[in-house]
Rosetta silent file (secondary structure, phi, psi, omega in degrees, C-alpha in Angstrom):
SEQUENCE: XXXXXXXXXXXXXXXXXXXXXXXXXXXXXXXXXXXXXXXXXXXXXXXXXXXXXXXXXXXXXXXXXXXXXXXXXXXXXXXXXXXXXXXXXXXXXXXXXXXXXXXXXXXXXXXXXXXXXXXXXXXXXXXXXXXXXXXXXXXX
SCORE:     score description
SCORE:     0.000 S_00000001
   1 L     0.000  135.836  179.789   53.062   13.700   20.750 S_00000001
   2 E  -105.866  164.057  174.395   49.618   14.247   22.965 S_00000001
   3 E  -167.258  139.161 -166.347   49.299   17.915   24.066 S_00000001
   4 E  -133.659  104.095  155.776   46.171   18.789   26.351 S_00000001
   5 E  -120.288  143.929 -171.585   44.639   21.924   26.506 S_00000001
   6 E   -69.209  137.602 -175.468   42.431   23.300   28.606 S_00000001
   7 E  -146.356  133.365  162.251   38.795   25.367   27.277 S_00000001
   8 E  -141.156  127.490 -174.049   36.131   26.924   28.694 S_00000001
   9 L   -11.794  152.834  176.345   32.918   27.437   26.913 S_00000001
  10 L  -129.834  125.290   98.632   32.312   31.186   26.612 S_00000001
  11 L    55.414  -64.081 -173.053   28.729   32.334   25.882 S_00000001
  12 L   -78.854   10.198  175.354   29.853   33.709   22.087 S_00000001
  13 L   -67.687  -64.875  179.382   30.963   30.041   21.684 S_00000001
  14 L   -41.064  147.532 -110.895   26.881   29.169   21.475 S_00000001
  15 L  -147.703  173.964 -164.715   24.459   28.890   18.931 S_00000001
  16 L   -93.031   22.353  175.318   20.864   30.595   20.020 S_00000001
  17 L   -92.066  -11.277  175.164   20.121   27.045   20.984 S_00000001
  18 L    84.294   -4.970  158.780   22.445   27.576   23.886 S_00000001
  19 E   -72.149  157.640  138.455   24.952   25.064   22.503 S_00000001
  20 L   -16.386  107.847  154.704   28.302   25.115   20.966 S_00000001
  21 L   -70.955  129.890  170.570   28.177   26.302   17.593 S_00000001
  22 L   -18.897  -72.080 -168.470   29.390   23.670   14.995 S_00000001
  23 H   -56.771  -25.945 -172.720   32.105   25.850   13.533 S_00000001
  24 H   -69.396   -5.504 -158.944   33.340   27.341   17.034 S_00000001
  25 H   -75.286  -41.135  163.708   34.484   23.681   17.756 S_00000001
  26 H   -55.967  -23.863  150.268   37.390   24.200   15.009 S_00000001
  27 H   -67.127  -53.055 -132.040   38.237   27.235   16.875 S_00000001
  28 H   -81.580  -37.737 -163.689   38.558   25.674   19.807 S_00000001
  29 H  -106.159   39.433 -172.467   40.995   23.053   18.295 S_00000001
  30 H  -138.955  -46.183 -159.968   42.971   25.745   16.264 S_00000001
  31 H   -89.067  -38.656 -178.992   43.535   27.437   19.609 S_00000001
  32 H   -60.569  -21.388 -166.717   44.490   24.334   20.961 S_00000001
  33 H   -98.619  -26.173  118.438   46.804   23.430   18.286 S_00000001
  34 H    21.516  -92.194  172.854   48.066   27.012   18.761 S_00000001
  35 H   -44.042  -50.851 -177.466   48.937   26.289   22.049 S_00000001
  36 H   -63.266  -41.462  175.252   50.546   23.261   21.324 S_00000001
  37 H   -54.551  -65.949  175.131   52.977   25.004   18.653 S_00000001
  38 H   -59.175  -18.405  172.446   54.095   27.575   21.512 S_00000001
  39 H   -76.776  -34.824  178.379   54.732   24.918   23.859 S_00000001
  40 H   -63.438  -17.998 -162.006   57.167   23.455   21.402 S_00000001
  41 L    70.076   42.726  139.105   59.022   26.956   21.230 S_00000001
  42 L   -44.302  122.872  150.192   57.537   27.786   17.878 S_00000001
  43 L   -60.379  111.058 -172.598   57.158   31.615   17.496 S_00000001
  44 H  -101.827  -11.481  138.490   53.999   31.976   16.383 S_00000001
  45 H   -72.317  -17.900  155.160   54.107   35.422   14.935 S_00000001
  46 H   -44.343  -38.895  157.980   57.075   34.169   13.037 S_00000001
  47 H   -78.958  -40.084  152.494   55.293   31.530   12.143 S_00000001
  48 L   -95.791    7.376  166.582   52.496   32.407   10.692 S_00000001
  49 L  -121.202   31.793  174.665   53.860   35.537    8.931 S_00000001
  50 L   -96.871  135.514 -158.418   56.633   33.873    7.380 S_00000001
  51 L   -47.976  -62.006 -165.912   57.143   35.028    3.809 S_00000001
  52 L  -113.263   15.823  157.229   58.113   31.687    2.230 S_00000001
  53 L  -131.071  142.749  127.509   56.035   28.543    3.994 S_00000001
  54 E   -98.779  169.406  146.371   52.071   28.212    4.841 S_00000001
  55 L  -130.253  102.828 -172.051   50.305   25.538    6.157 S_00000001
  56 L   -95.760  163.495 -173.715   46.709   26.266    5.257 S_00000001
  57 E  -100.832  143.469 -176.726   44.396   23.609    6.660 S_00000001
  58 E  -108.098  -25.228  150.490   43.047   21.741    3.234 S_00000001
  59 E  -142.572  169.819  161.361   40.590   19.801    5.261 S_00000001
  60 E  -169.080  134.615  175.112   38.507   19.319    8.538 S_00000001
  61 E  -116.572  141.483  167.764   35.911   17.779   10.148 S_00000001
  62 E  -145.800  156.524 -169.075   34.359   17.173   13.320 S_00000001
  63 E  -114.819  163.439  169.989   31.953   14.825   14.481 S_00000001
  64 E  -111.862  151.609 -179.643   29.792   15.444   17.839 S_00000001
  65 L  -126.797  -44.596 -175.081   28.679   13.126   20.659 S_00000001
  66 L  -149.168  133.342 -175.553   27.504   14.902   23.180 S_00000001
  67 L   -66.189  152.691 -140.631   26.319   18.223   23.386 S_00000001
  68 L  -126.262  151.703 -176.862   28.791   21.341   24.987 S_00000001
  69 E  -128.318  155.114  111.767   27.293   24.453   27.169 S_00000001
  70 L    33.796  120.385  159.249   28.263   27.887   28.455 S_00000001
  71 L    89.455    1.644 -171.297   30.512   27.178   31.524 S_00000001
  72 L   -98.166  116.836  155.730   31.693   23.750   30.615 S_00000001
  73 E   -39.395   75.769 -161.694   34.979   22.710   31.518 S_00000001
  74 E  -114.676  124.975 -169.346   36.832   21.283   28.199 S_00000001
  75 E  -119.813  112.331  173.969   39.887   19.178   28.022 S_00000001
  76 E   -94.613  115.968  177.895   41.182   19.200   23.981 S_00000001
  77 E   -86.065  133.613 -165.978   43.789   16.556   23.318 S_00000001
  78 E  -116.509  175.892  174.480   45.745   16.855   20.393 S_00000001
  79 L  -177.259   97.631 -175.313   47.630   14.472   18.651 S_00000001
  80 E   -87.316  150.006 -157.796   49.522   15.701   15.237 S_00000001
  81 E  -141.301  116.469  175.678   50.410   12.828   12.946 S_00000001
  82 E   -72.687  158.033 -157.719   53.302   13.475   10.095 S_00000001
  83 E  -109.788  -60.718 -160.397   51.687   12.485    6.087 S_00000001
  84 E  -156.790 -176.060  155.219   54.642   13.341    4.004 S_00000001
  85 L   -45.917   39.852  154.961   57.669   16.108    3.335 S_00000001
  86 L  -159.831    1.297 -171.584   54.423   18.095    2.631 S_00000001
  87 E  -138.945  134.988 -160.143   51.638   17.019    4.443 S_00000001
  88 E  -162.890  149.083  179.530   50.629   16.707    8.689 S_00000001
  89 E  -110.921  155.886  169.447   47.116   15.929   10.244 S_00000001
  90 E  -154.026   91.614  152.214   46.098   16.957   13.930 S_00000001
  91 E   -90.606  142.284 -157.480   43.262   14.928   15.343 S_00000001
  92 E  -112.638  145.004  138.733   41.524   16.518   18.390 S_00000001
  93 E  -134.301  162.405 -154.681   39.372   14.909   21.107 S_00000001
  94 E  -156.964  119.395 -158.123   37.746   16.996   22.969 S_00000001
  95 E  -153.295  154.490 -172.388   35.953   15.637   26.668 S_00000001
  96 L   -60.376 -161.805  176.982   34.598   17.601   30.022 S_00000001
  97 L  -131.532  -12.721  161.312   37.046   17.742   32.532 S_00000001
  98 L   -92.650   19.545  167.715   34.468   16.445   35.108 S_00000001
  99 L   179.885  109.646 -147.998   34.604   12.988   32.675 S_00000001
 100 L   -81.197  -36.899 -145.551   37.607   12.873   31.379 S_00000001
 101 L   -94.789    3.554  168.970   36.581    9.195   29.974 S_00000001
 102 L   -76.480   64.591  179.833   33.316   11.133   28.033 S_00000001
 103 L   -51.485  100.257 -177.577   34.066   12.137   24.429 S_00000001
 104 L   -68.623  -33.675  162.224   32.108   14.889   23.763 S_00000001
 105 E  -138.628 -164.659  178.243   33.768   15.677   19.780 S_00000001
 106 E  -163.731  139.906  157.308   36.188   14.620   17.727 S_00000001
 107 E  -163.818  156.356  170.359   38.115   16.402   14.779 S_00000001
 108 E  -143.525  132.936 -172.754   40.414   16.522   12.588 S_00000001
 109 E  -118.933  167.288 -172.159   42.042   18.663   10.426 S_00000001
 110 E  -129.243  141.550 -177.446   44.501   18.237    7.697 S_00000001
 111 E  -161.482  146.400 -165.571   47.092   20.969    6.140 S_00000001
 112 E   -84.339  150.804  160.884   49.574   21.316    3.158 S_00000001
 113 L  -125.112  132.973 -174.907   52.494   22.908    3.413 S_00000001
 114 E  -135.310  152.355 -178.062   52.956   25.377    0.774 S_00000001
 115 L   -90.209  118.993  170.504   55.079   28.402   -0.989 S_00000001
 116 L   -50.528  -30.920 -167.099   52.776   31.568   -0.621 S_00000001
 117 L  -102.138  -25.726  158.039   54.133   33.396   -3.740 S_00000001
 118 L  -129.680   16.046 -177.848   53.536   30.480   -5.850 S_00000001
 119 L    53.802  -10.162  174.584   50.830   28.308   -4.036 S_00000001
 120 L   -45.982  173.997 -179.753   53.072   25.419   -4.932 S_00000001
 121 L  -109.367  132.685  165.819   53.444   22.331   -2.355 S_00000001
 122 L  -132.166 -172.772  175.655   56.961   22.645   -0.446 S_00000001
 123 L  -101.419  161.776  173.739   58.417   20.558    2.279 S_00000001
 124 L   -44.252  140.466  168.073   57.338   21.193    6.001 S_00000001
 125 L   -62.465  177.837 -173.800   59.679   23.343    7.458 S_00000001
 126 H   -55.766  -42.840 -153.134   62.709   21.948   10.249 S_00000001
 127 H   -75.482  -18.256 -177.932   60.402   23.330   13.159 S_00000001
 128 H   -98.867  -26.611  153.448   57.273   21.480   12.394 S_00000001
 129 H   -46.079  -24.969 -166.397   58.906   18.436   12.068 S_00000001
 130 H   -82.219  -53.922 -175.046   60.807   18.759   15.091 S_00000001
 131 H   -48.425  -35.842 -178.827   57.274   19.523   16.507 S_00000001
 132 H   -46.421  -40.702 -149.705   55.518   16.343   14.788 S_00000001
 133 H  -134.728   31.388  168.079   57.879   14.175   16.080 S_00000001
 134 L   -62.247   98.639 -172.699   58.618   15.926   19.589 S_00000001
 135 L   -77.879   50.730  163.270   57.900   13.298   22.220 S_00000001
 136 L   -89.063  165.531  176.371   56.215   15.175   24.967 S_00000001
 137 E  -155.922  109.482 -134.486   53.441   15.248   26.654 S_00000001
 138 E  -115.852  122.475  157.933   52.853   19.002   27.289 S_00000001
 139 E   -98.199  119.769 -169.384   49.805   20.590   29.583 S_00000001
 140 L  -146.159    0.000    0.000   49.156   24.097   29.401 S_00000001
């Protein structure tokens, strides 16, 4: 599944260098993946206050290319990839919107799915599978 969301730089995104701060880029793709959840018809207070699954992200990275400014037009493409009954990835690209064909980042994060009350590894729930392996291609 691709999912495309739309971003635009804010001022508290930026570092006093007038860039993107490193870390806000993982917001950016958190909101995007976010997005991407609700488009599936995921509840997302439901989801993320439910008692007996998490999916904490266990890793992430992003690499930069080009630098991002106040006022810049950003289109983040997602693309979640299932691991295992327990495990799902979501790599991000992330390019203006006046050059589309310009990768500006890249990231990816990785997340467990686990029982809160005992930190244990469980399997993904029904809905994020159905989401993994929805075959849409969703703009919002």
């Amino acid at each position: 599944m691709l999912f495309t969301h739309n971003y635009t730089v804010r001022f508290s995104d930026t570092d006093a260098a007038g860039v993107v701060y490193f870390a806000n880029v993982l917001v950016m793709c958190h909101e995007a993946y976010e997005e991407s959840l609700a488009a599936a018809g995921i509840n997302l207070k439901e989801f993320f206050t439910n008692s007996s699954t998490a999916v904490p992200i266990v890793h992430a990275e992003v690499d930069f290319f080009r630098p991002m400014f106040c006022g810049d037009e950003l289109l983040i493409r997602l693309v979640p990839q299932h691991l295992s009954d327990n495990e799902f990835e979501v790599n991000y690209q992330i390019v203006a919107v006046s050059f589309p064909g310009q990768k500006l980042a890249k990231a990816n994060t990785k997340h467990v799915c686990i029982n809160p009350a005992s930190r244990k590894r469980t399997h993904l729930p029904e809905l994020i599978i159905q989401w993994l392996h929805h075959g849409y291609s969703a703009t919002r």
